[in-house]
N, C-alpha and C positions, 0 to 999 in steps of 0.2 A: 419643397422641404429645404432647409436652409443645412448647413454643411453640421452645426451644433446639434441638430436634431437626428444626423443622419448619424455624426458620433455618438450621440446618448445612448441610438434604438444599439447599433455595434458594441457598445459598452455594456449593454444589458443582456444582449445576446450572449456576449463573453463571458457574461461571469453566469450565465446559466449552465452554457457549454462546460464550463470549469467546473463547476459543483455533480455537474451530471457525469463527469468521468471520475471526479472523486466517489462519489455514492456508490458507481460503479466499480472502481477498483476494491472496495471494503464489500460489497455484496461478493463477488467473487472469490474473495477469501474466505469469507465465512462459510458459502457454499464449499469449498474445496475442505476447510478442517471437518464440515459437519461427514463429508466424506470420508475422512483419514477416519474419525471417532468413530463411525460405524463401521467401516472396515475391520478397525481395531476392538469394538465390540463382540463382532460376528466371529474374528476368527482367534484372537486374542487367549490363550488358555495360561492361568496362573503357573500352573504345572509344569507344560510346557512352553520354556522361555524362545523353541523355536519358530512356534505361532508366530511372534512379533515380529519374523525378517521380512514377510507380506506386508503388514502395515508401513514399517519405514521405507522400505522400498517405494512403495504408494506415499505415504509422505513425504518424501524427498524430490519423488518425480512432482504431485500435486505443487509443493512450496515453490519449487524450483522454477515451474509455470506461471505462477502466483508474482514471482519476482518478475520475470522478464515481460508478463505484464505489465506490473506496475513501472517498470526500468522506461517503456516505451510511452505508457501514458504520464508520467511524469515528467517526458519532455515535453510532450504535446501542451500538456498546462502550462509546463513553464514558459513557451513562446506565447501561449496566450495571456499570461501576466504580463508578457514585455508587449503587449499591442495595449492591453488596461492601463499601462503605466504610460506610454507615450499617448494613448485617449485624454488620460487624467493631466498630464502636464499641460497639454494644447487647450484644455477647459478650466485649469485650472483648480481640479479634484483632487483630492489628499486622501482618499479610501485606501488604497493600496500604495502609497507611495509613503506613505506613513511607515506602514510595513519594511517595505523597501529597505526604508533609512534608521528602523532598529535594526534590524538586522545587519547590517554594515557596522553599528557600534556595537553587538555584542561581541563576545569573545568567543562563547558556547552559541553555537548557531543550530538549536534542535527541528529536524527535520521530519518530515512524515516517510520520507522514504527510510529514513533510518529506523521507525518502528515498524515498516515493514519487513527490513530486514531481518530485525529481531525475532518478528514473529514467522518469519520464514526459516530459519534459524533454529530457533527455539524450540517447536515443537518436535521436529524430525530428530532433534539431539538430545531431547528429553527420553522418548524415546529408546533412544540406541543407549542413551544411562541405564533405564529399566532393566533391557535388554542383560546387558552387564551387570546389574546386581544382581536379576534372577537368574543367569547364570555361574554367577561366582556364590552364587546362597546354596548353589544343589551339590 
């Protein structure tokens, strides 16, 4: 096997590797909100607005997981971008290096960890609003 072929089969590896932790990281989140919703189903009563200190609790511990998660696969991808990117230079590849060098001229540099954050975020503090207006409404 000559050293181009040995990079290609590494390069294909890597970006299968990459896509497989991504898939991963968004199945785990789903499975943890489908957990908070049910939580928040089962034990949730309109009535009583102190039902809902179980679920945010559970939702804050779940998101809170959910992040440092993603916090740590997030770097694992990103060093395996910088091994695709110096693949792609030594072959002479523009798949991700394209990427690379928009993102270096934009200004707004939109991230996926930052819609996770959001969404780690967002639901537990939606939430504790609930919480707060069904108890300010009694």
């Amino acid at each position: 096997m000559s050293i181009q072929e040995i990079l290609l089969e590494e390069y294909k590896v890597t970006q299968e590797s990459i896509s497989h932790y991504e898939r991963m990281i968004w199945n785990i989140g789903s499975i943890f909100n489908a957990i908070v919703i049910g939580i928040l189903g089962l034990s949730a009563d309109i009535d009583k607005p102190d039902t809902l200190v179980i679920p945010i609790i559970v939702s804050i511990w779940f998101h809170g997981l959910w992040f440092l998660f993603e916090t740590r696969y997030r770097q694992v991808n990103l060093s395996k971008f910088r091994r695709l990117w110096k693949i792609e230079q030594e072959l002479g590849m523009q798949h991700n290096l394209i990427v690379q060098e928009d993102d270096r001229k934009r200004r707004f540099k939109p991230r996926a960890h930052l819609l996770i954050s959001f969404a780690c975020l967002g639901f537990p503090t939606t939430l504790i609003a609930f919480y707060v207006i069904l108890r300010l409404a009694q």
